[in-house]
Structure formats: structure tokens, C-alpha cells
C-alpha positions in Angstrom: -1.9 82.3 74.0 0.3 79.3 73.1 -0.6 78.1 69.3 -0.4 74.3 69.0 2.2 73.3 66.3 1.6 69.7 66.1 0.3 68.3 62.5 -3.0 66.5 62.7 -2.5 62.7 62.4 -4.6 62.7 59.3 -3.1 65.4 57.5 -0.9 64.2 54.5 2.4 65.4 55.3 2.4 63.3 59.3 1.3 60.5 56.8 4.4 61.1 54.8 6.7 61.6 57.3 5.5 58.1 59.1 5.6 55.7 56.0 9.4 57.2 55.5 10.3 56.9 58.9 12.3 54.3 60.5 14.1 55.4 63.5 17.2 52.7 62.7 18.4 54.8 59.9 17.4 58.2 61.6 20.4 60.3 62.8 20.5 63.1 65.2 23.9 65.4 64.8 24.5 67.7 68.0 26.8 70.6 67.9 28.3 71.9 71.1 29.4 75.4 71.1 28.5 75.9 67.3 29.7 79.8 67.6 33.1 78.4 66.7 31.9 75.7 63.7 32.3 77.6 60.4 30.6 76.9 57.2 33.7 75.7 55.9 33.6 73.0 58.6 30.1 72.4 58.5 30.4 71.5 54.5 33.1 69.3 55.1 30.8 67.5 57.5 27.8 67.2 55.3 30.1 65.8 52.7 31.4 63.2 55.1 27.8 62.5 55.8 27.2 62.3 52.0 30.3 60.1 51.4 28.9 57.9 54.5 25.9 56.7 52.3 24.2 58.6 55.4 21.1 60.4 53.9 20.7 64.1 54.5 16.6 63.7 54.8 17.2 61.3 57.8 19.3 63.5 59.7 18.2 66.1 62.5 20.6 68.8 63.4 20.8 70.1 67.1 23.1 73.2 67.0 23.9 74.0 71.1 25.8 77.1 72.4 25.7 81.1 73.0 26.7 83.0 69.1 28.0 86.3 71.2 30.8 83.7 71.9 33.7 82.7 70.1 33.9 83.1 66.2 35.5 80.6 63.7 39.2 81.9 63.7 40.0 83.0 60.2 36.8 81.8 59.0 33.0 83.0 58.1 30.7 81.6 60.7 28.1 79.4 60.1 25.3 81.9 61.4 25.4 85.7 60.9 22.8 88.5 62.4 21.0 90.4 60.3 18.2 92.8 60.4 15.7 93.8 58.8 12.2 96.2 58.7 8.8 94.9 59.2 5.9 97.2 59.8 8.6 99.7 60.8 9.7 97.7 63.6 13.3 96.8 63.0 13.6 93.4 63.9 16.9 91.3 64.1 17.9 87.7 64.6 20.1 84.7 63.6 20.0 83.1 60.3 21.8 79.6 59.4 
């Protein structure tokens, strides 16, 4: 069964997040292979951003690309797997 994500157009927050929107100031940052971006880099980049005037809140971020792929050389990548136990089932994925 697919569970509907979508906010209701009443509820407050979708009211929030239209009154503050306006698509001329709205950025959208896309990463291509981001196995090899490391946070280093990625720092440097929102501190660009920052120094841009550009404001964080208006910015989507579209990270593209396989993480079993090439790491950061010399650096700590920007992702890392970890694990961890829920209900006894050992579950593990990618945190940013």
C-alpha cells in the first residue's frame, strides 16, 4: 500500500511554505557523482553559497550517483554507512 506524503493545502506548514516561496530566488544545487564530494568540499560550497548572499532555506539539494563508487581521495566522505538494531533486525543505510 503506497502512503500519500503530500501535506493538505490547509494544513499550516503548505501555508508557510507558500507565503515564503518565490521560485525567482529558489535554487536547486545538483551533484553528479557525489561519492567523490567530501565534506570538506561540500563546506566550502555552502560557504560560497553563504558569501553569495544566497540563502540556505531557498536552496534544494539533489545529490546524483552510486556511494560503492569512488571515495574523496585523502578526504572523509560526505556520506558514511552505518548500522544499527531495531527490533533485532539490523538494519543499515546511508546517512548525510
Amino acid at each position: 500500500m503506497k502512503k500519500d506524503l503530500r501535506l493538505e493545502e490547509t494544513s499550516a506548514t503548505y501555508s508557510r511554505l507558500m507565503l515564503n516561496f518565490d521560485p525567482k530566488k529558489f535554487f536547486l544545487l545538483i551533484v553528479d557523482e557525489f561519492s567523490m564530494l567530501s565534506r570538506e568540499m561540500f563546506a566550502f560550497v555552502t560557504e560560497r553559497l553563504i558569501q553569495c548572499n544566497i540563502d540556505l532555506d531557498n536552496i534544494g539539494i539533489v545529490l546524483i550517483g552510486d556511494p560503492a563508487q569512488i571515495l574523496p581521495i585523502a578526504a572523509e566522505p560526505l556520506w558514511s554507512a552505518r548500522s544499527y538494531t531495531h527490533e533485532n533486525k539490523k538494519m543499515q543505510f546511508p546517512f548525510y
